[in-house]
Each structure stands twice: as C-alpha cells, then as structure tokens.
C-alpha positions in Angstrom: -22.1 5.8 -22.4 -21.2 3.4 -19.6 -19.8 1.0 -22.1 -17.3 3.6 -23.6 -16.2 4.2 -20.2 -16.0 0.6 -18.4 -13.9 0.1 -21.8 -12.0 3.3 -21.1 -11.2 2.2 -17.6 -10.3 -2.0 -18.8 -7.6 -0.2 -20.7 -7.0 2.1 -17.8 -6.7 -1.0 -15.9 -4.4 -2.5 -17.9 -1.7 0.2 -18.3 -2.2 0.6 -14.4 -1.3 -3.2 -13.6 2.0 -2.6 -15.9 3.0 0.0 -14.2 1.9 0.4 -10.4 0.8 -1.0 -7.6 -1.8 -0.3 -5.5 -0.7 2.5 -2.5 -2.3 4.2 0.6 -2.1 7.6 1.5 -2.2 6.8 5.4 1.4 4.3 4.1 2.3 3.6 7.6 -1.0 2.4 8.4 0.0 -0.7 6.3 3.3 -1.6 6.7 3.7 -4.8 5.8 2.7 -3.4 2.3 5.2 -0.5 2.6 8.6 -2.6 3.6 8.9 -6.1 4.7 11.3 -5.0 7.1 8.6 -2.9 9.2 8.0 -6.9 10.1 7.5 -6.9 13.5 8.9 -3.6 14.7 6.7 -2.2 17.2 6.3 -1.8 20.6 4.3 -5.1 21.2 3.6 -8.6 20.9 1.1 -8.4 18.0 -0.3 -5.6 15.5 -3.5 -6.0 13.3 -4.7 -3.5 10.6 -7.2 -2.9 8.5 -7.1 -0.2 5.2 -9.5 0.3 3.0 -9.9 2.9 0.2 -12.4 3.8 -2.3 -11.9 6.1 -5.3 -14.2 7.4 -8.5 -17.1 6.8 -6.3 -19.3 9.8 -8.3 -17.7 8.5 -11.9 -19.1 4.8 -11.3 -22.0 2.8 -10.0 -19.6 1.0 -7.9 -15.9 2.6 -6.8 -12.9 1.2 -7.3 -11.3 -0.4 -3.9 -8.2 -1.7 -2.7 -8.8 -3.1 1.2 -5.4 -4.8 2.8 -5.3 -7.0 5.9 -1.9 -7.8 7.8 -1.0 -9.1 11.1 2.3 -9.4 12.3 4.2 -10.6 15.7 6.9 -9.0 17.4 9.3 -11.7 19.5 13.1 -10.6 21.4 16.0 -13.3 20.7 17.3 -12.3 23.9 14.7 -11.2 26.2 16.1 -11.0 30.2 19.4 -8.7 28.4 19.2 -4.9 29.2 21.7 -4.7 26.5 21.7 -5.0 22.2 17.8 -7.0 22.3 17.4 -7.8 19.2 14.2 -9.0 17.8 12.8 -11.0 14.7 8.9 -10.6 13.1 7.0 -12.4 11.3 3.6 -11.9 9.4 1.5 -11.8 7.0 -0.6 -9.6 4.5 -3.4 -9.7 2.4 -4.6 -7.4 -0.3 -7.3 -7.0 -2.2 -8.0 -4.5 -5.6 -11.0 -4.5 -7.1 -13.0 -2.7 -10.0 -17.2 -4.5 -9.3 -18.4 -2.5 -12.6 -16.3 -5.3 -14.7 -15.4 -7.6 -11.8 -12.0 -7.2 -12.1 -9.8 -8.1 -9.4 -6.1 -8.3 -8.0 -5.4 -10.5 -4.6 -2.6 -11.3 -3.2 -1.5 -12.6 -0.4 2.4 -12.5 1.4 4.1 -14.3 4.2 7.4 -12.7 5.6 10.2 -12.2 8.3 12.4 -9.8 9.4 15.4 -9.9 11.7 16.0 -6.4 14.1 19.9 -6.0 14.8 20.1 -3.4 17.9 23.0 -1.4 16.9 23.9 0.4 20.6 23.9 -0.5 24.3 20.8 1.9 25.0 19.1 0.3 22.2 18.2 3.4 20.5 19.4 2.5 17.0 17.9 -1.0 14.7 18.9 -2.3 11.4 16.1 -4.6 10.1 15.4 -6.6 7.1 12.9 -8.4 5.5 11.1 -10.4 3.0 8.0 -11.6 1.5 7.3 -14.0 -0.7 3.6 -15.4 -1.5 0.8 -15.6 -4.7 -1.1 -12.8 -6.5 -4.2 -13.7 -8.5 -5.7 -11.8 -11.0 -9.3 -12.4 -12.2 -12.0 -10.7 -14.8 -15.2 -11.6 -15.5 -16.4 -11.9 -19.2 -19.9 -11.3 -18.3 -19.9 -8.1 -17.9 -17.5 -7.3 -21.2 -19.3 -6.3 -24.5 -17.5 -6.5 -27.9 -18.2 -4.9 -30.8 -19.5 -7.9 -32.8 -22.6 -8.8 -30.6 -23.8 -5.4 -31.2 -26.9 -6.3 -32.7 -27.3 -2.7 -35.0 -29.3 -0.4 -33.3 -29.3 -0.8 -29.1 -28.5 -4.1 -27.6 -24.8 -6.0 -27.5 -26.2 -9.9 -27.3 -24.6 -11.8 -24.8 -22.9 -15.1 -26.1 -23.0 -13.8 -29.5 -18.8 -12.6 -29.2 -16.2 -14.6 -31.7 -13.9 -13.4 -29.4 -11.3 -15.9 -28.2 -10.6 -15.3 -24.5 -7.9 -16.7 -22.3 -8.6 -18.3 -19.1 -9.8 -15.7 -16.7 -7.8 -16.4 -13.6 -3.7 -15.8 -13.7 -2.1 -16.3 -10.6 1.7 -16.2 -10.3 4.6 -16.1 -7.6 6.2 -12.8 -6.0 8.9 -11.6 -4.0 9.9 -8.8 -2.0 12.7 -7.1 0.0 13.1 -4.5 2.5 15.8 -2.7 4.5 14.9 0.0 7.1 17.2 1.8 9.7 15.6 3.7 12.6 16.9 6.2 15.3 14.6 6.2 18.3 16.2 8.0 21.5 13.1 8.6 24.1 11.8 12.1 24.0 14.4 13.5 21.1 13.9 13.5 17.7 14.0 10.2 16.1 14.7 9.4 12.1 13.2 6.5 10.2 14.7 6.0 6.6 13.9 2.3 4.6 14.3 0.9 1.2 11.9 -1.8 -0.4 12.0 -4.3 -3.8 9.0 -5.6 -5.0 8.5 -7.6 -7.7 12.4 -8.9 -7.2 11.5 -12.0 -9.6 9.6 -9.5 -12.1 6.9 -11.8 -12.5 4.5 -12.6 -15.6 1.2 -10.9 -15.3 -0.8 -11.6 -18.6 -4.1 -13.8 -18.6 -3.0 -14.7 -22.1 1.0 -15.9 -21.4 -0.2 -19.6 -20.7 -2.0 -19.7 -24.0 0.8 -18.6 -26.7 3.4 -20.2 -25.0 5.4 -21.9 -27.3 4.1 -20.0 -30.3 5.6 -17.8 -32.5 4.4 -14.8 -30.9 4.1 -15.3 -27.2 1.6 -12.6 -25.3 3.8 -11.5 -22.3 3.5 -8.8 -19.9 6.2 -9.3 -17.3 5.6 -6.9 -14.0 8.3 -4.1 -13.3 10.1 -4.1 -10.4 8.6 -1.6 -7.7 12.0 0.3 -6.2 11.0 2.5 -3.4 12.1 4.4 0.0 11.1 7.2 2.4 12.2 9.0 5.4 10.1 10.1 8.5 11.3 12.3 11.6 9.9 12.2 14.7 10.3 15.7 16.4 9.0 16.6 19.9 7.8 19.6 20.5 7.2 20.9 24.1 5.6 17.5 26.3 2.3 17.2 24.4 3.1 18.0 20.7 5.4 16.3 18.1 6.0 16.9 14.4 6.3 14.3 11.7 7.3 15.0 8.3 8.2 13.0 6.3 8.7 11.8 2.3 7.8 8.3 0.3 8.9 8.0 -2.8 8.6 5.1 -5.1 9.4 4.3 -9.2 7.9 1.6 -11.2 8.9 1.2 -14.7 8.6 5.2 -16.4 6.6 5.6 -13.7 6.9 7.5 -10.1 5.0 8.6 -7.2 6.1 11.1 -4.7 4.6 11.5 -1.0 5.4 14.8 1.1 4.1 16.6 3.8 3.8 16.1 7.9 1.5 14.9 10.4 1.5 16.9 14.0 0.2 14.6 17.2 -1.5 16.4 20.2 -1.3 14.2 23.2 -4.9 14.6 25.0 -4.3 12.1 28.1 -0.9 11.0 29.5 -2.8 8.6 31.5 -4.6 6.5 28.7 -2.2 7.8 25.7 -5.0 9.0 23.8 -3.5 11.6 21.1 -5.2 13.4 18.2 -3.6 13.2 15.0 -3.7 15.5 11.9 -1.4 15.6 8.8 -1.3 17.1 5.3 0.5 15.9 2.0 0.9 16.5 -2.0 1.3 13.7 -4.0 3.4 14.4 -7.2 3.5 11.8 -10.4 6.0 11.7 -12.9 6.3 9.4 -16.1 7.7 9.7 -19.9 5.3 12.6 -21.0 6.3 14.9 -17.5 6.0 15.7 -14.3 3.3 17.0 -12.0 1.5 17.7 -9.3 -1.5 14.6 -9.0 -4.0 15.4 -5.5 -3.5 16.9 -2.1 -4.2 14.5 1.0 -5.7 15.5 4.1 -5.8 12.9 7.2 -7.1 12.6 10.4 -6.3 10.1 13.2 -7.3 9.2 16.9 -5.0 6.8 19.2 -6.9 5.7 22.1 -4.7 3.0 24.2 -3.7 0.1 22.0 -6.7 1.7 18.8 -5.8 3.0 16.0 -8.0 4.5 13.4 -7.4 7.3 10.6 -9.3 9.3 7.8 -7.9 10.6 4.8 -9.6 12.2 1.5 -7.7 12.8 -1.8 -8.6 15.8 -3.4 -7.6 15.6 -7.5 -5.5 18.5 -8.5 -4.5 17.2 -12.2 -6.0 17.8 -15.4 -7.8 14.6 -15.7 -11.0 15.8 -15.4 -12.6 19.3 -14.8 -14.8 18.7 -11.8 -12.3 17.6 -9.2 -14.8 16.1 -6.8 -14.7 13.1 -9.3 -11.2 12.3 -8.4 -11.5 12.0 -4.6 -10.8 9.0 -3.1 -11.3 8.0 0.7 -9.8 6.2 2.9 -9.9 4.1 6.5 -7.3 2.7 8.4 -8.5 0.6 11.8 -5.2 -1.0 14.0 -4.5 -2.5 16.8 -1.6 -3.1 19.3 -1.0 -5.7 21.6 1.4 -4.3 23.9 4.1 -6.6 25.9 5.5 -5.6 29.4 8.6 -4.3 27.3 8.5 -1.8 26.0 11.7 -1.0 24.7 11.1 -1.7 21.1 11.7 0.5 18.5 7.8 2.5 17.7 7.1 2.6 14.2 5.5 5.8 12.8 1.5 4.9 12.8 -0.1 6.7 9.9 
C-alpha cells in the first residue's frame, strides 16, 4: 500500500511542479515570496521571517513541507527631507519544498531590489518595484523509488535490480521575477494595498531528463509556466483599538488558479508596547480545465508584541479529494521580526 501511494504522490508531484508553486496561507508573512516589490517596504531598517508549513501529516509517515527564509533591508535615498523620501530594498529569500517519504526536494534561493517612489508631499502614497533573480534546484533520491521489474514475484522489490535508465538526480536552473505594488497609507484612515507579480519571467526548464536528450530526436522538456498574480488588501480602522483587513490574492499558473479571500480583524491590547492580537478567516477557491471550486477554509491566529511577529493558521480540506477531511489539513507557522529605525514614516506593509 505505501508504494501505490508514494507512486501516486511522485506523479502528484510532478503535475504539481508544472503547474504551481509553492504558497502560504499567512502570504504577507513572506513577502519576498509574494512580490519582489514588498522589497524593503516597511517601517524599519531590517525584517527577518520565518514560515513553515506542513501538510498530509496523517496520510504519510513524514509530511510534506515547504519552510522559506527572507531577510530584507529598508534604506531612504534622501533621508534629512520631510518631503517625497523615497526609499530602495534589498534582500533575499530562501525556500525550501520537500516530500522525506521519497526525498524529493525543491530549493531555491533569490536575491532582489526594489526602488519606493513617494508619490505626495505627506508621503502617504508609494509606487515600488522589484525583482528577483537567483537558482532553483530540484533533487530526488532513487533509493527510495521501486520499479516494477525488481519485484521479485511474491513480496520484496530488490534494490539495484531496476533496468531503469535514470537521469541525473539534481537539475538546477536560473529564474526571474517581477513585481509592482502601489500602496495608500494615510495615518489612522483606511489605507489600500494593491500589487502585481511575474514569476518565472524566463519560463525556465524544469525536467531532470532535458540535459540527457538534448540534441536527440525527441528531447524530454518540461519548461515552467509563468506564475501571473495580484491581490488587494484594505486597511480599515475601526474605533482607536480595532481595524479590519480584508483582502483578496489571486494568482494563475498555466490552466491553473488559486483564489485567496477573506479578512483579518487586529485588537490593539497595549498602546504602550504595540502588542495587538490578530485573528483572520479565508476560503481558498481552485480552478483549472476540468472546473471550478471551492478547495479548504483557513483559519489564523497572530500575536504582535513590539518588533515580534508570529502567526498560526490550519487548513481545513473542503474538496472531494478524500472523505475524511482531517487528512487534508495542513499547518502553518510564521515567526518575524522588525528592526525599527527612528523614522518611522515608511509605508507598513500588511503582516500576515
């Protein structure tokens, strides 16, 4: 049974790496992976975060994970004017998929910029954008494959005893991506965040067995669909201690598409120390040749405690993929930090 269903998931696997990338449901708790042009646009000299999530934890010894890493810095062209400070980032990100039960693996790791173009005296309204360009690698070990012809008859596959001929394990290739975002920010009103991302700009070739039929008469290719996405966010006030954020992220890759919406409320609990509770709801819809539907419901949870930063979130299944929806669940834990500056007056990016 477990080798019908690691083979079930390789193919899974496959399909998956053709057609999407890996996403968060806290997406504003990586940005660097949402939109190169979040680059840099925070309140602060420096950001750090940390997400991890883990899915079909109760369908496999060991879950499927994707963990990302960024950092970024946040520096003012023209610090000592009141007026039109515009800013540039830079950072980087790391990500990681991974699948233990076969030791398959995706990393990939981006360096980018971003250039913030205040648009108004008060500094309330920013055009940014960014890039990214750096090296994904993709790696499977054979060990832990079986193939029909070591089947020995009766209840053993014999390792070694394969005629299959097997590419190289490790691909890696170049990627590049874009990003525009425009934000509205006015202290204490409601403020607007709307952005627009390409990944995969150079549509890159993915398959472990491209290098090897190169030049034949029938090249193996798999080249990676460009990722087109965007999303909007509102930050809305309500009252001094409350304030609304709902919001939409949308994003299409090949026949593919994945639609975010829902809202996150913040209760500020001390003024003093800008601890604030955070709580927020979502439905995740996916669409592709064969229809449209509703996928899982997202629940999250959040705590901001001075410059801290760390969220909760559970995915609950609500397609027909399997009948017992704990099975699709997935969980996930976002950990950030903030280096504030002594100015303040940058534009602050939604944190969850």
């Amino acid at each position: 049974m477990k080798f019908f269903l690691t083979l079930s998931l390789s193919v899974l696997l496959s399909a998956i790496g053709v057609a999407q990338d890996y996403h968060f449901s806290q997406f504003f708790s990586s940005p660097l992976s949402l939109n190169p042009a979040l680059t840099g646009l925070f309140p602060g000299n420096y950001r750090v975060a940390v997400t991890s999530r883990s899915q079909w934890a109760q369908s496999l010894e060991t879950p499927f994970s994707t963990t990302a890493f960024s950092a970024d810095f946040s520096y003012f062209v023209n610090p000592k004017k009141r007026q039109y400070k515009d800013a540039f980032g830079v950072g980087v990100v790391f990500a990681s998929d991974r699948l233990p039960e076969i030791n398959y693996s995706v990393n990939q790791i981006m360096l980018g910029g971003a250039f913030h173009k205040s648009l108004d005296p008060k500094n309330n309204q920013t055009l940014s954008v960014g890039f990214q360009y750096g090296v994904v690698q993709r790696n499977v070990s054979y060990d832990q494959l079986s193939f029909e012809d070591s089947f020995d008859g009766t209840s053993t596959y014999v390792d070694g005893l394969t005629g299959e001929e097997l590419p190289e394990n490790n691909y890696a290739f170049g990627d590049f991506q874009l990003g525009l975002n425009y934000a509205f920010a006015p202290r204490n009103k409601t403020s607007v965040f709307v952005g627009a991302a390409m990944h995969h700009v150079n549509q890159p070739e993915q398959s472990f067995y491209y290098e090897a039929t190169r030049g034949e008469d029938i090249e193996v290719t798999n080249t990676l669909n460009r990722r087109y996405s965007a999303y909007i966010n509102f930050e809305i006030p309500v009252g001094r201690d409350i304030s609304l954020s709902p919001r939409v992220y949308t994003f299409m890759q090949g026949p593919h598409s994945v639609t975010n919406a829902g809202s996150n409320i913040r209760f500020l609990v001390d003024d003093s120390n800008g601890s604030a509770l955070h709580l927020g709801a979502y439905v995740r819809t996916v669409g592709n040749e064969s229809g449209y539907g509703v996928d899982s419901a997202v629940g999250m949870a959040g705590l901001e405690i001075n410059n801290f930063l760390v969220g909760v979130s559970y995915d609950v299944g609500l397609n027909s993929l399997q009948t017992n929806r704990r099975h699709q669940g997935a969980f996930e834990l976002n950990i950030a930090y903030l280096g504030k500056s002594n100015d303040d007056e940058a534009v602050p990016c939604p944190k969850f």
